[in-house]
C-alpha positions as CSV (number, residue, x, y, z in Angstrom):
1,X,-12.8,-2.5,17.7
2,X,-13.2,0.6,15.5
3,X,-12.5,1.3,11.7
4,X,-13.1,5.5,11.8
5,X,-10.0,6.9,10.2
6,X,-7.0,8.3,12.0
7,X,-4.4,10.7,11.6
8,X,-0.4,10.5,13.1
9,X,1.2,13.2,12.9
10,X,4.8,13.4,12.6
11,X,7.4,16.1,13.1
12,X,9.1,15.3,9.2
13,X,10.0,12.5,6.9
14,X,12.7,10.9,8.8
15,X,10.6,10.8,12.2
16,X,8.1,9.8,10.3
17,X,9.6,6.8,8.4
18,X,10.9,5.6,11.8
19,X,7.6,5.5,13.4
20,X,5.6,3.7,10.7
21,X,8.5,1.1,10.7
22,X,8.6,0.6,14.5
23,X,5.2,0.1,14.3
24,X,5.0,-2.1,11.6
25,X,7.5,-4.1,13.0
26,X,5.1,-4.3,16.5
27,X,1.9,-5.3,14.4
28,X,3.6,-8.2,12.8
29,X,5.1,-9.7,15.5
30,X,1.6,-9.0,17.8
31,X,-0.2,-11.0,14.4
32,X,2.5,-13.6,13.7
33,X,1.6,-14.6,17.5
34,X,-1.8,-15.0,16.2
35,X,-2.0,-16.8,13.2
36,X,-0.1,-17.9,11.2
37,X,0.7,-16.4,8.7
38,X,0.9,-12.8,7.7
39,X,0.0,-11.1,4.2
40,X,1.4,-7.3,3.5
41,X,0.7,-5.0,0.7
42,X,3.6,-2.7,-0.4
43,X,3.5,0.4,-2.1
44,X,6.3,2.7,-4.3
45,X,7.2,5.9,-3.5
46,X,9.7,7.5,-1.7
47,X,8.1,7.4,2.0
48,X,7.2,3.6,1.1
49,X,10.7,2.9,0.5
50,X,11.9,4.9,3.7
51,X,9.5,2.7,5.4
52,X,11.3,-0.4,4.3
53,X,14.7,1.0,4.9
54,X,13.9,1.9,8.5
55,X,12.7,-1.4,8.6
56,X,16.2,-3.0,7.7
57,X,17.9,-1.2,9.9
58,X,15.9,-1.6,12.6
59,X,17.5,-4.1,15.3
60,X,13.8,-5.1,16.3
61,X,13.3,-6.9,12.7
62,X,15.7,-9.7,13.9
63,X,12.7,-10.5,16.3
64,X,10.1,-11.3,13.5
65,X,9.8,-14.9,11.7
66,X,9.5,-13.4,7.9
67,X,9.3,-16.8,6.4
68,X,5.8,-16.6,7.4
69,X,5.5,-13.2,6.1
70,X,4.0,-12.9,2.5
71,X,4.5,-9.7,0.5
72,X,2.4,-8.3,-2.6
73,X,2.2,-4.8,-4.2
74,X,-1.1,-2.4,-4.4
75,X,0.2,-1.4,-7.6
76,X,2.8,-1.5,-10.5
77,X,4.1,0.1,-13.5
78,X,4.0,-2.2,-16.6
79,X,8.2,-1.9,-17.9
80,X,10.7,-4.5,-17.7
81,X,11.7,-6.9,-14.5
82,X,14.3,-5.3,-12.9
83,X,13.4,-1.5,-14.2
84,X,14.3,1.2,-11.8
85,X,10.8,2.2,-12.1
86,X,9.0,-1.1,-10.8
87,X,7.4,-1.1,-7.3
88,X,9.3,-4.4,-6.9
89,X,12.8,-3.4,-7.2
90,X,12.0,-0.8,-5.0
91,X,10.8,-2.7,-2.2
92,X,13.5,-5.5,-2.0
93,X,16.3,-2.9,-2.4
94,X,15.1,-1.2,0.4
95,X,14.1,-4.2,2.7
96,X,13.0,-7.4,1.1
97,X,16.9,-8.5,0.2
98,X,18.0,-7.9,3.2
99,X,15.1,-10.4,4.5
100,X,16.5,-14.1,2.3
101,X,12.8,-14.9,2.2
102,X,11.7,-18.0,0.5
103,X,10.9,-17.4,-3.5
104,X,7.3,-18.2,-2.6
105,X,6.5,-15.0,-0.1
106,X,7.1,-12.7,-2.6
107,X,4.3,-12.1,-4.9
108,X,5.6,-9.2,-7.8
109,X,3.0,-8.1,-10.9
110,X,4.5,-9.4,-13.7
111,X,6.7,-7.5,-16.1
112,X,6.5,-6.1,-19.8
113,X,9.0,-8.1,-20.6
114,X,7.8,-11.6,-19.9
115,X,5.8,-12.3,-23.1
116,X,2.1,-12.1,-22.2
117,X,0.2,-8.8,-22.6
118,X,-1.2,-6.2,-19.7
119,X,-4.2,-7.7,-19.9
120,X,-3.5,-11.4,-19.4
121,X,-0.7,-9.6,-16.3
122,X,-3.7,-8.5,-14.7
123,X,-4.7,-11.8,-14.9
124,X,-2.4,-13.8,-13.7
125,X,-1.7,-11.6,-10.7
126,X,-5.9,-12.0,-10.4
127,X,-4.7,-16.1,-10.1
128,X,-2.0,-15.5,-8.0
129,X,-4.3,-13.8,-5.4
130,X,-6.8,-16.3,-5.7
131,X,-4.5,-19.1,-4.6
132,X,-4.7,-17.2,-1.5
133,X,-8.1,-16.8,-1.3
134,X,-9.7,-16.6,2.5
135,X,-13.2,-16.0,3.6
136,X,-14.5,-17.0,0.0
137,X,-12.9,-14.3,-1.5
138,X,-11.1,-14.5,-4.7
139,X,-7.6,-12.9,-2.4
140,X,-6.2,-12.7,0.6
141,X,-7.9,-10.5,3.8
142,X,-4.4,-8.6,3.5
143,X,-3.5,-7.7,6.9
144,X,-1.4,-4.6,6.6
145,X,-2.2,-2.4,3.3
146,X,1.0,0.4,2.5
147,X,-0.5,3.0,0.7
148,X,1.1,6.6,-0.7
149,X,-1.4,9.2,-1.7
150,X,-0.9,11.4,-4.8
151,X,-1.1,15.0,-4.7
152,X,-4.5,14.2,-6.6
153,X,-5.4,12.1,-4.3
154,X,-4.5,8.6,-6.2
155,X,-3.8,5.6,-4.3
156,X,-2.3,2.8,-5.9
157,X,-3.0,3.0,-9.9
158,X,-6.9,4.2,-9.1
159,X,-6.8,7.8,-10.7
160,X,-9.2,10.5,-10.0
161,X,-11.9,11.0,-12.5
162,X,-10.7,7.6,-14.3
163,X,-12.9,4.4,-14.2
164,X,-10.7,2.3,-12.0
165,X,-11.8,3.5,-8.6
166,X,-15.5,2.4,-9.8
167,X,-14.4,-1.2,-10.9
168,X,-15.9,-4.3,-8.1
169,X,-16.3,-6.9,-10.5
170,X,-12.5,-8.0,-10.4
171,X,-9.3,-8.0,-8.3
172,X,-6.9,-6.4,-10.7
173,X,-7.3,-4.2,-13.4
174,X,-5.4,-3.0,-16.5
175,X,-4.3,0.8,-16.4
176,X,-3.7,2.8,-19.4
177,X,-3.5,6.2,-20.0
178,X,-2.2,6.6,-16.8
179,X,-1.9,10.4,-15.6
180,X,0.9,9.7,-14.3
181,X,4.3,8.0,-16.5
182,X,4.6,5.2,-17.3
183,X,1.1,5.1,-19.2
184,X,0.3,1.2,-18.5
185,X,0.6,0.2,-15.0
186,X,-1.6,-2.7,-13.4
187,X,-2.9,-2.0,-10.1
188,X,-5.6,-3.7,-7.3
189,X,-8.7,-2.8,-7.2
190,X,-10.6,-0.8,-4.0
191,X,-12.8,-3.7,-3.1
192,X,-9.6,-5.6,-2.3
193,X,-7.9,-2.8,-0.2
194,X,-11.0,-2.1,1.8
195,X,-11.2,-6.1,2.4
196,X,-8.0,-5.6,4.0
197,X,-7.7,-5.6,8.2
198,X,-5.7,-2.3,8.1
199,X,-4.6,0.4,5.8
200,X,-1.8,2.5,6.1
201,X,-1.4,5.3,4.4
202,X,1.9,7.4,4.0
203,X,2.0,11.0,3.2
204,X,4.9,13.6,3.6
205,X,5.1,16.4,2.3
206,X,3.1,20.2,1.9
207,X,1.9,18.9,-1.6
208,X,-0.3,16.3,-0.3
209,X,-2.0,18.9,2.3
210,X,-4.9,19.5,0.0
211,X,-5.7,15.9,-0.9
212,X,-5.4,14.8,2.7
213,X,-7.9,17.4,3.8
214,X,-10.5,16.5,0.8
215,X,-10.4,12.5,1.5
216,X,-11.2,13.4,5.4
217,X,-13.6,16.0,4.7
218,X,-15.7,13.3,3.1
219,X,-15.1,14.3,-0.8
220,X,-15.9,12.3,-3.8
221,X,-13.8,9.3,-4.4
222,X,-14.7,9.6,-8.0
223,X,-12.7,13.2,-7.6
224,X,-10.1,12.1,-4.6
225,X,-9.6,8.3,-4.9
226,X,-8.1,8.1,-1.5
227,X,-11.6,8.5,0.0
228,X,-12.7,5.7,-1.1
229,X,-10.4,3.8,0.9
230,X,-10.7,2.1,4.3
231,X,-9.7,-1.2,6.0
232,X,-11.7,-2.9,8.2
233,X,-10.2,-2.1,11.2
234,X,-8.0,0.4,10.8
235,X,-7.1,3.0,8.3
236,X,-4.2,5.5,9.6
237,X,-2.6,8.3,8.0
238,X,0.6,8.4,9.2
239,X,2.0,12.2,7.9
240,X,4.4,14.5,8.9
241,X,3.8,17.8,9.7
242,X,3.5,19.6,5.8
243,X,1.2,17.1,4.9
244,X,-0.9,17.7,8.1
245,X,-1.4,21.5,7.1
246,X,-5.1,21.1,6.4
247,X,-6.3,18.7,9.0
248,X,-8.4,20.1,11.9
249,X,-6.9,19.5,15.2
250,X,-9.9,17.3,16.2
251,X,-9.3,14.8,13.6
252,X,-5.6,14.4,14.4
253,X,-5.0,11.3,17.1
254,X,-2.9,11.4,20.1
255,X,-1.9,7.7,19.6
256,X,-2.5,4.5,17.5
């Protein structure tokens, strides 16, 4: 068993989205033979939602019992259900649709919309994870964790040089004045992502070279958020070949 961090590299985007789905598709069915039941954390973005579409279309999804899969979000932007700009929408256009899972295995943030306040949202998605508490922790031990990675180095809703990558006392926090539009989002906190089994992280593209190389050169996470993050068995960077532009040849693995 090991948890150092490794890097996939992929030829571009496409390739790429293939490959993390093909795998994904793999782990689930290796864990659903395990236990039983499974608990993912999706993320926005466009390589998270090329993810999920290679997903669908992937023959080899027809193999996997998704009623037993549950699905929640790392992050989400605090506008209306059903915005073109939520996480959510995002995810089951791409994939979760296509899935007819049960109501229950899919776990959105709330939305601005539904008459209770950002604070009481982070909340009640702090409840909602508690329900599924494991190992005396106040969540689940996710087992796969999506994550994208911000030219700056973000990951989720935890900015650089904001106070949300430092927060431990709580699941889910409140985000405002985000960096990033829209300015209130809500967004899990690092001690729950680096509970999880595995992280994933997703990255395409030549602007997300220089954050890359930062979070494995060992940089702040209080300056590059992203490393802070690891699971406890595995954190991979999946990337295609831009993104890969400042990563010494030793770091980069040959294989999962």
């Amino acid at each position: 068993m090991t948890n150092e961090r490794r890097v996939l590299v992929h030829p571009d985007k496409d390739t790429l989205a293939g490959a993390v789905a093909a795998r994904f598709i793999t782990k689930v069915l290796d864990l659903l033979d395990a236990q039983e039941t499974v608990h993912v954390v999706l993320t926005g973005g466009s390589m998270g939602g090329a993810v999920l579409e290679a997903v669908r279309e992937s023959p080899a999804r027809q193999s996997v019992d998704w009623d037993r899969v549950h699905f929640w979000w790392g992050d989400e932007r605090w506008v209306p259900d059903g915005d073109a700009d939520r996480n959510d929408r995002l995810s089951r256009e791409a994939l979760l649709d296509a899935l007819q899972l049960p109501a229950g295995n899919i776990h959105p943030f709330p939305a601005s919309d539904q008459g209770i306040s950002l604070d009481e949202a982070a909340d009640a998605y702090a409840a909602e994870l508690a329900r599924f508490g494991a190992e005396g922790l106040a969540h689940p031990v996710f087992d796969i964790v999506f994550l994208g990675v911000g030219p700056d180095g973000h990951i989720a809703s935890l900015f650089p040089h904001r106070s949300g990558i430092q927060v431990v006392d709580r699941p889910v926090i409140a985000v405002r004045e985000s960096p990033k539009p829209p300015p209130e989002r809500l967004s899990l906190t690092r001690p729950v992502i680096n509970a999880s089994q595995r992280v994933w992280l997703v990255l395409a593209g030549a602007d997300k070279a220089a954050a890359l190389g930062l979070a494995l050169a060992g940089a702040s996470r209080d300056e590059v958020p992203v490393a802070g993050i690891k699971g406890r068995r595995r954190t991979v960077f999946f990337v295609d070949r831009d993104a890969a532009a400042e990563v010494p040849d030793a770091l980069i693995a040959r294989d999962y």
